[in-house]
N, C-alpha and C positions, 0 to 999 in steps of 0.2 A: 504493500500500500504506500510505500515511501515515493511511486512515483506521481501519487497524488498532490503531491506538493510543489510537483512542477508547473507551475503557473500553465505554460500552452496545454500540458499532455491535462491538467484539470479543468480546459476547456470543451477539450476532444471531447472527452469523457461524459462532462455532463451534458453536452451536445449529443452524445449516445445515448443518454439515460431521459432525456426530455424524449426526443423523439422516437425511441422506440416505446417510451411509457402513451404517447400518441397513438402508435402504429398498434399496440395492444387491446387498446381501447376499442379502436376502430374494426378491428379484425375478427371480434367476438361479436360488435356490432353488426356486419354486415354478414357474416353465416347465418346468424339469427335472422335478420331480414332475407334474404334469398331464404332460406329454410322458410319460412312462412307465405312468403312471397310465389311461391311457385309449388307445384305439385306434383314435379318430378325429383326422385334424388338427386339425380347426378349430376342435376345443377351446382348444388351445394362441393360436390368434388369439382365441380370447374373451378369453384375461388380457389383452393389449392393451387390448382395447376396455374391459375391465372397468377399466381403470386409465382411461382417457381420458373413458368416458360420464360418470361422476357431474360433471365439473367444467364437460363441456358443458352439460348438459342442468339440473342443478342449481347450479351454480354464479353464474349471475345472479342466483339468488332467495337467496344467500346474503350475495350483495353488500351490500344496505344492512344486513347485521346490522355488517360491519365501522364501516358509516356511524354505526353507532344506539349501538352497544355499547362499550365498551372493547376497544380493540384487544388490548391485551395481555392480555385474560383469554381473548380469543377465541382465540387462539394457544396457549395453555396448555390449554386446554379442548379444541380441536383435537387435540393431541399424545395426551393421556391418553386422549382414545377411541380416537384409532389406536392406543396401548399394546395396548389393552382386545381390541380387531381381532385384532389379530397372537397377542397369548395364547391367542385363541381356533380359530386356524391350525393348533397343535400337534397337537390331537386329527383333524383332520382331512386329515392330511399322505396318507393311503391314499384321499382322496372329492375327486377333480378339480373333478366341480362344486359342491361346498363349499368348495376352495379358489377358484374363481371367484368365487362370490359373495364372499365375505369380502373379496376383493381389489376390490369393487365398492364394496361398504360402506368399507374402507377408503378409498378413493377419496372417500368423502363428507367423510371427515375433511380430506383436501386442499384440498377445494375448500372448505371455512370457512375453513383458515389461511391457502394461499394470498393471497385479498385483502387480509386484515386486515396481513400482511407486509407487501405491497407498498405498502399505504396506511401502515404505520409507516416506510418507511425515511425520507421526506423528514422525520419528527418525531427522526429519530436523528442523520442525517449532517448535513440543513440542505438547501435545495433545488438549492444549486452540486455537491454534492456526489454526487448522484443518475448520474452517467454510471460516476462510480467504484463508486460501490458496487455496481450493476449490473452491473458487468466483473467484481471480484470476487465476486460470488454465481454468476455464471457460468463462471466460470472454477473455481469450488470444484465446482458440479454436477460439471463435466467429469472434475474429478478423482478424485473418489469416482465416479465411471460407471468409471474404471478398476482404486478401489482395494476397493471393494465386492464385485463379483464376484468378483475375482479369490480373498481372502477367502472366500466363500461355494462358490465351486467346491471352495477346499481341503477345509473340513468336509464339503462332500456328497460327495467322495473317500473322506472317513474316515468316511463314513455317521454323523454326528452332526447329522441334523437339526434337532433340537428345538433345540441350540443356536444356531443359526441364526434361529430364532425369538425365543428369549429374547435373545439381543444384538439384535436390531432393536430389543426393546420396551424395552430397558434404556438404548438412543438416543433413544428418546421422552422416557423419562423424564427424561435428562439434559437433552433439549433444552427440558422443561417449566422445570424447575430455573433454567435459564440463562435464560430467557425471562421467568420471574415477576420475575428479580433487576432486570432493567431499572429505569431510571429515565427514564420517558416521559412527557409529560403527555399529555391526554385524544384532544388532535388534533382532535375533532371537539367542538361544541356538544350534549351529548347532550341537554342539556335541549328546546334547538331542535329536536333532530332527531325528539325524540318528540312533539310536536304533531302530527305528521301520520302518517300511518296508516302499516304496514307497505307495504297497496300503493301508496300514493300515492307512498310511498320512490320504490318499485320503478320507477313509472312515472318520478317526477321524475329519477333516475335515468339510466334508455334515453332520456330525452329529453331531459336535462343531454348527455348525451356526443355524442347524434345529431346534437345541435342545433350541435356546435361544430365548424368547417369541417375541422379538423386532425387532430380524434380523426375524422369521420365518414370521412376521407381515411385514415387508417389502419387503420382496420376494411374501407372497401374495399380495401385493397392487401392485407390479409389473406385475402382469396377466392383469388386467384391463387398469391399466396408460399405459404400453407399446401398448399393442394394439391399444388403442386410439389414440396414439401419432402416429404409423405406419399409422394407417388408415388416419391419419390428414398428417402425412406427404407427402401422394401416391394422396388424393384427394382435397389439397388446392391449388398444381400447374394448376390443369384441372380447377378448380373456377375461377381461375385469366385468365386463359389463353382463356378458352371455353365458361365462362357462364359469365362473366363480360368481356371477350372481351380486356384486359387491355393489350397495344401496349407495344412491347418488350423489347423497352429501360426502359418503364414505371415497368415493369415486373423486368428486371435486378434490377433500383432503389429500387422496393420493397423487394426482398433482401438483399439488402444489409441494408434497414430498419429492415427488421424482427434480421438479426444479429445483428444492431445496440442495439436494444430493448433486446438481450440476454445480452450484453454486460451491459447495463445496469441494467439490473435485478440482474447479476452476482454480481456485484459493490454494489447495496442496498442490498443485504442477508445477510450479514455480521449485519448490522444495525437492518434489520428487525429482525435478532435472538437475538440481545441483549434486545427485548423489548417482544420477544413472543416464548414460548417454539417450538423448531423444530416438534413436532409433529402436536399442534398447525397452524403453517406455514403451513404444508405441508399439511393440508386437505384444511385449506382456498384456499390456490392457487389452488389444485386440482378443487373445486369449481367453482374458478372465469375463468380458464382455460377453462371449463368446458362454461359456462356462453358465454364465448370469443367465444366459436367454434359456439354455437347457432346463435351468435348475424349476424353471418352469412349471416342467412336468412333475418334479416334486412337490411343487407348491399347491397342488390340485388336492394330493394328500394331507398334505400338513396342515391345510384348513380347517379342514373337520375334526383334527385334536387343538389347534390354537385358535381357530378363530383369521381373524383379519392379521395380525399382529404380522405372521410372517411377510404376508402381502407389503403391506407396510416396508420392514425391512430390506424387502427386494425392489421395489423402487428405488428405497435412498441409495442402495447398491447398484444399482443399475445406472444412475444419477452421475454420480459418484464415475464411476468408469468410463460414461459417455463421454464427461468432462477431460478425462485422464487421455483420450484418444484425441478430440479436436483438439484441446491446444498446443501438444507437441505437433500436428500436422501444422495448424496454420503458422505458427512459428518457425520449424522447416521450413516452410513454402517461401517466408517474407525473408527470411534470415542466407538462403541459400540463392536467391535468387538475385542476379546484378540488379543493382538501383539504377539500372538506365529500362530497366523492361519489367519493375517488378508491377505496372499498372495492368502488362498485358496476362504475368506473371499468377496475379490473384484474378482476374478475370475470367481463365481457363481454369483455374482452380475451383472458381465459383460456379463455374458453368458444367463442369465435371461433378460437383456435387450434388447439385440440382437436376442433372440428368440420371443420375445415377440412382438419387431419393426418387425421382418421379417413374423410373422402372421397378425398384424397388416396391411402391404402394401399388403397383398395378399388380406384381406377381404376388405380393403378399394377401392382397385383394382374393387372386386366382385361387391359392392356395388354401385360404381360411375357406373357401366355398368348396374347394376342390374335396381337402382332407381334415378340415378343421382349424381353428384357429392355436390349440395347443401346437399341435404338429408342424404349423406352419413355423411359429414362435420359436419351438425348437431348433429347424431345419436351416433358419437366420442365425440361433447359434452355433452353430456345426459350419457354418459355410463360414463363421467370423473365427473358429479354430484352427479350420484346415489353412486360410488365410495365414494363420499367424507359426503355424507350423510349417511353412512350404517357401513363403517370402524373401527369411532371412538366407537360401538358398538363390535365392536370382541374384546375379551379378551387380543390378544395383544397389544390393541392399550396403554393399560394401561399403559403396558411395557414401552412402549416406549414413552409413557407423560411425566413417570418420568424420563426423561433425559436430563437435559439442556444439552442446546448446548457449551455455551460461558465459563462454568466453570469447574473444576473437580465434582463432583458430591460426596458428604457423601458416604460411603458406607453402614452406616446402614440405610440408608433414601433409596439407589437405592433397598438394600435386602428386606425393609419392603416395596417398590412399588411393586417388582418382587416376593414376595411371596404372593400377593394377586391374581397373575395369575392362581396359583396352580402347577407353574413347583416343579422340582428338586430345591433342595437352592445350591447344590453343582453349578449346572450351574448357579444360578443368580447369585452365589460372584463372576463369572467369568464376567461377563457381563460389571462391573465397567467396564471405558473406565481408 
């Protein structure tokens, strides 16, 4: 928490915590509305997707503007048009699929600022600093995933939607405010950067990150982990809800555990990395994540001698571990990746998540229908095990061993890990974070 005290990065930050406490509000809000609104399901699974496609699908081709452009204008400019979004929400709180699309559109706004964030944080905190401040932005999601909704439920209780609306955009706005005041410099060479064409960016780009044995090694381990995680995420509400039968308020509480248990995962990674290499971390948790989704099956039995209690306990466990995987990933991603590319860097990152999550909820979908929602739950963890038993064998994982987390890294110690892959050596001197 001590890099809360850095004047800019405790700008960022509550810039994060205003508008996702916004974006929370608003998101419980408009399920509920389309849920009512309409009388087909799978409306209700478009705002999902409407929230997730724009960043897959556009989001790479957004990535060198964070490269090319001012980051911090890109982020301000980001905000205001989702403002702009959301205002536009009001009049159509009665037209489901007008709130779809908006929510798709909005989406487009995420997926500008997203990059351009994740390419300013190492210009805020410093590149040591990168595993903290990632625990804390995740740890801040998590909590506003609790304190947002809950919020947002109250008003659409008291049927004051529109308010609902206008405090998300009045989070935009604050978070634009907070965002301009920054004192950041450029980060990137823009002069450089414009010599060469938008797509040449683009290209130089997907072939900067492919090319490098560590990011190309964590973009594969994101086929398997995203899936698994979509699939857990579409068939652990139907387990609580259908097949343990667990009462609604009990249901809410367990959410807000499972966030809880993020929150805290988020908060010990910082710790766990000072004591264990992030490549290290991030197969264990895969592992024991992995372990978690099984234990599932157990927990059908242990009910009926505990009660709820167990339930309970494998959320926070679950929480907890979820935690322990994203932020050594997104920390790798930002820490390994040259600051001349790292906008295109988290883009494809982002876009590889969100594809990955949005296959995932459709086969865990298939699955909970197919063979049941226990089985499905399980078969997410057996696929997050084999994951973390087979990985540390592909030749990138090498790469990516030799890279602490918590300090700068030698460079002739990361060249001699990185030429024992067989790449290019031009790309591994680049790799240094």
């Amino acid at each position: 928490m001590n890099l809360l005290r850095q004047k800019d990065f405790r700008k960022l930050w509550l810039a994060q915590v205003v508008s996702q406490f916004g974006d929370g509000v608003t998101d419980l809000a408009i399920v509920v509305l389309v849920a009512l609104g309409s009388n087909h399901a799978w409306v209700v699974g478009c705002v999902l997707f409407a929230q997730l496609l724009p960043t897959a699908v556009f989001g790479p081709f957004f990535g060198p503007l964070a490269d090319r452009l001012p980051r911090k204008r890109l982020m301000v400019c980001a905000d205001l048009y989702r403002l702009c979004v959301v205002i536009a929400m009001i009049p159509c709180v009665q037209h489901p699929v007008a709130l779809v699309v908006l929510v798709a559109l909005h989406g487009l706004g995420t997926a500008l600022f997203t990059p351009a964030r994740s390419a300013v944080i190492p210009q805020v905190v410093g590149e040591a600093h990168v595993p903290e401040a990632q625990a804390i932005s995740q740890s801040t999601w998590s909590a506003m995933r609790i304190a947002g909704p809950a919020v947002g439920g109250t008003l659409l209780a008291i049927h004051d939607v529109p308010l609902i609306f206008l405090i998300d955009a009045g989070t935009f706005l604050l978070s634009a405010a907070l965002i301009a005041s920054l004192h950041v410099g450029k980060g990137v060479d823009i002069a450089a950067a414009e010599k060469e064409s938008y797509l040449e960016a683009l290209r130089s780009g997907v072939r900067q990150v492919v090319h490098v044995p560590a990011l190309r090694f964590l973009l594969l381990l994101f086929i398997p982990v995203t899936l698994a995680a979509g699939a857990f995420n579409t068939t652990y509400n139907v387990v609580l809800l259908q097949t343990f039968q667990v009462p609604k308020v009990h249901f809410g509480l367990m959410e807000s555990v499972f966030a809880a248990g993020t929150i805290v995962g988020a908060l010990l990674a910082p710790a766990v990395l000072k004591r264990l290499r992030p490549s290290t971390t991030l197969m264990t948790t895969c592992g024991l994540l992995g372990i978690s989704c099984i234990a599932v099956l157990g927990l059908n039995l242990l009910r009926f001698s505990f009660g709820l209690a167990p339930i309970y306990g494998w959320m926070m466990a679950t929480g907890i571990l979820n935690a322990l995987v994203n932020v050594p990933v997104s920390s790798l991603f930002i820490t390994i990746t040259p600051a001349e590319f790292r906008g295109r860097g988290a883009a494809l990152l982002q876009a590889a998540v969100n594809l990955g999550s949005m296959a995932g909820m459709l086969s865990g979908g298939w699955m909970s229908t197919a063979f049941g929602a226990l089985t499905a739950t399980s078969v997410s963890g057996l696929m997050l095990i084999m994951t973390a038993v087979t990985f540390p064998w592909l030749k990138g994982y090498k790469a990516l061993h030799a890279v602490p987390s918590r300090r700068r890294p030698d460079e002739t110690q990361m060249k001699l890990a990185l030429s024992q892959t067989g790449e290019n050596g031009h790309v591994e001197a680049e790799t240094t974070p």
